[in-house]
C-alpha positions, 0 to 999 in steps of 0.5 A: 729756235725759229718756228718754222711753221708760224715764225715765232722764236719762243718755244719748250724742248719737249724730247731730247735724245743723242743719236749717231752714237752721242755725236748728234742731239735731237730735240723734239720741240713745241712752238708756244705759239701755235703749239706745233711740234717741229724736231731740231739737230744739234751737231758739234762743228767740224774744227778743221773746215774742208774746201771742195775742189771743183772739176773746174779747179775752182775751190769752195767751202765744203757744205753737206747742204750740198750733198742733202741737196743732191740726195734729195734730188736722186731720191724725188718721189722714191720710198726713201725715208728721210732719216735714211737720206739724213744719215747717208749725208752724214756718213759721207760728211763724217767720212770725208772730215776723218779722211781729208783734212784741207782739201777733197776732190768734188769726184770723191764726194760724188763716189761716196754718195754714189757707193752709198745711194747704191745700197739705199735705192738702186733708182736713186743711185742710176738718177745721181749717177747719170749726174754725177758721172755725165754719162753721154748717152745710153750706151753709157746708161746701159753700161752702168744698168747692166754693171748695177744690176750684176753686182749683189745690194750690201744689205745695210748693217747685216750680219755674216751668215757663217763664222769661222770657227777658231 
């Protein structure tokens, strides 16, 4: 592996864990050269590959870079960890491998991002959405605020606070 601080390939794995329930590995590891430590992802490649079809009808390779890139973007200079935006992008990319076997529509990508951006920061979620959406002005600004803000936050991962007795 390419170091990325020096550029040296000749490094030792000093940590590996599975993460995303074994479809993820993470290594930690150390340049030999400079000695700094660097974390690395390693993912089975998708078999069936998708092509994203644009607004415009033209067709591409789907690329969660892509996804990364545009979180990344909506998230700029927001308390939003790292490994919250790396798992947002993953999810949507697991998601849209399970549901979609040749083609995906660029919309329904947008979509889930933005499902999910809700939950994670709502500022982030206004940011992609003014994107992603077009919004033309602010009326459609203030539409979408006043729909965000009349609707409850899904807290990640909670559990109900009642059950139904049987």
């Amino acid at each position: 592996m390419i170091c990325p601080y020096c550029g040296a390939n000749d490094d030792k794995v000093i940590d590996s864990r599975a993460t995303e329930a074994g479809a993820v590995i993470r290594r930690r590891r150390q340049c030999l050269n400079c000695e700094r430590r660097f974390t690395t992802y390693e993912r089975i490649e998708q078999a069936s590959r998708l092509t994203v079809v644009k607004k415009d009808g033209s067709r591409v390779p789907f690329d969660p870079e892509n996804i990364a890139r545009g979180v990344r973007g909506a998230c700029g200079k927001r308390p939003v960890p790292e490994e919250d935006k790396r798992r947002l992008v993953e999810e949507v990319e697991e998601e849209l491998h399970a549901e979609f076997e040749r083609e995906v529509l660029s919309t329904v990508i947008g979509e889930r991002v933005l499902a999910k951006l809700r939950n994670l920061d709502q500022i982030a979620y206004i940011r992609f959405a003014t994107e992603h959406l077009q919004m033309g002005g602010l009326d459609e600004l203030q539409k979408e605020l006043e729909d965000l803000m009349s609707r409850p936050v899904e807290a990640r991962d909670q559990q109900p606070l009642f059950t139904k007795k049987s």
